[in-house]
Residue, then its C-alpha position, 0 to 999 in steps of 0.5 A: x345350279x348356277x355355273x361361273x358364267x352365269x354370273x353377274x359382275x359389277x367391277x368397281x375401279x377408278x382405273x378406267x383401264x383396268x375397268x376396260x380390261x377386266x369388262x372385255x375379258x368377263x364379257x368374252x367369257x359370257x358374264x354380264x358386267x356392269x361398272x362403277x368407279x368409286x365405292x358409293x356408285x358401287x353401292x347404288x347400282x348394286x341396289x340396281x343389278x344385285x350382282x353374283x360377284x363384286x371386283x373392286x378396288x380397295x383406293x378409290x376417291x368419294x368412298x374407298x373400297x373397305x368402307x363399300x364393303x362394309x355397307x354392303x355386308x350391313x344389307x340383307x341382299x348383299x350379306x351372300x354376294x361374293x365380293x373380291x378386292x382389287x388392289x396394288x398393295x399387298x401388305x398383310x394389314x391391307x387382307x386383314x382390313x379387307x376380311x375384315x369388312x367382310x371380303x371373300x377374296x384379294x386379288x393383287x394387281x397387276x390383275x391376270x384375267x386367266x387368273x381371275x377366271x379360274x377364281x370365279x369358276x372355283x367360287x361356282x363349284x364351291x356354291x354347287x358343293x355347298x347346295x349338295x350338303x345337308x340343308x339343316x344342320x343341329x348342333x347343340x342349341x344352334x340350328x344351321x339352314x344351309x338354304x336360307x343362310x340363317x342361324x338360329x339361336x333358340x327363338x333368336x335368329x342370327x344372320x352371318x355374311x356368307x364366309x362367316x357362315x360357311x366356316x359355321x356350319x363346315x366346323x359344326x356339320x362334324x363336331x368336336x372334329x380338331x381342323x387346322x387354320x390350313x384345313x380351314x382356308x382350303x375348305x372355305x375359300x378353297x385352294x385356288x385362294x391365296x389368303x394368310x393363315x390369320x385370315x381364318x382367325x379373323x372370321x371365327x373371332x367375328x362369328x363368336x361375337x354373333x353366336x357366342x365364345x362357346x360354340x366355337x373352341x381353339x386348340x391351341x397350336x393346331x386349329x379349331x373344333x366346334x365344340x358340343x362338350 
């Protein structure tokens, strides 16, 4: 089982000083850290190291933070990677574009390395839960393996970015269980998180795209259920 500080980090950001903070209080904690300052040196040199977990900034010049991420989420060795955004602006649209492309978390400057800390090492206790449950779930027509983060549609293999498939699989391991947007968030980005409500929205609507509206069913005013009806 992987701990927090066995972690590798690439940290991305134009801001060399932000880089230097962020390098030094990782380094201090035992990470391995690597660094980059826009989105397309970010992407070569994660093709180098294969970071655990990416931090990086959203506004950068050559290529922007969201279109690094979505790049990223598009390669097979990257779809399970944990990567956080790094950014001075907090607008709600701003998380929806970041969750969009695919992001696991958004943390908003200026950055707190105490903070940033206690999310890395609430990511490694999420990843050792998850190692600790069924490794195959059957739900329907649908076969979920926890090991290889796959899922299957019949012959048909689907491959989802690692929140997407946490929320699968979380919603079909107790099916037509009613779990609200609150229940949800805090058992798939966790409490030490702060995500919006609309967040979860978001992933269900791009995993029903992939696997299919059926699978999937809003109770309207509560939540959602994966539905075997």
């Amino acid at each position: 089982m992987q701990t927090a500080s066995q972690y590798k980090i690439l940290v991305v950001d134009d801001d060399p000083d932000i880089v230097e903070l962020l390098q030094y209080n990782l380094a201090r904690e035992g990470y391995e850290v690597d660094t980059a300052d826009n989105g397309k040196k970010a992407i070569d040199m994660a093709k180098q190291i294969k970071p655990d977990v990416i931090l990086m900034d959203v506004m950068m010049p050559v290529m922007d933070g969201i279109a690094a991420c979505r790049q990223l989420r598009e390669l097979e060795e990257f779809r399970h990677t944990h990567i956080i955004f790094l950014t001075a602006r907090a607008e709600e649209f701003s998380e929806v574009a970041a969750f969009e492309a695919g992001a696991d978390d958004f943390i908003t400057k200026p950055i707190k390395p105490r903070a940033l800390l206690s999310r890395l090492a609430a990511f490694a206790r999420r990843d050792a839960q998850h190692e600790e449950q069924d490794k195959v779930i059957e739900a329907g027509e649908l076969k979920i393996d926890r090991t290889s983060f796959a899922v299957y549609k019949g012959d048909e293999k689907i491959t989802l970015p690692k929140k997407e498939f946490e929320l699968l699989a979380f919603l079909a391991a107790t099916p037509n269980k009613v779990f609200t947007r609150e229940e949800l968030l805090s058992n798939i980005w966790g409490n030490d998180v702060y995500v919006i409500a609309r967040t979860v929205d978001v992933h269900v609507r791009k995993v029903r795209e992939k696997i299919g509206e059926e699978n999937i069913k809003t109770i309207k005013g509560v939540g959602y259920k994966f539905n075997t009806d």
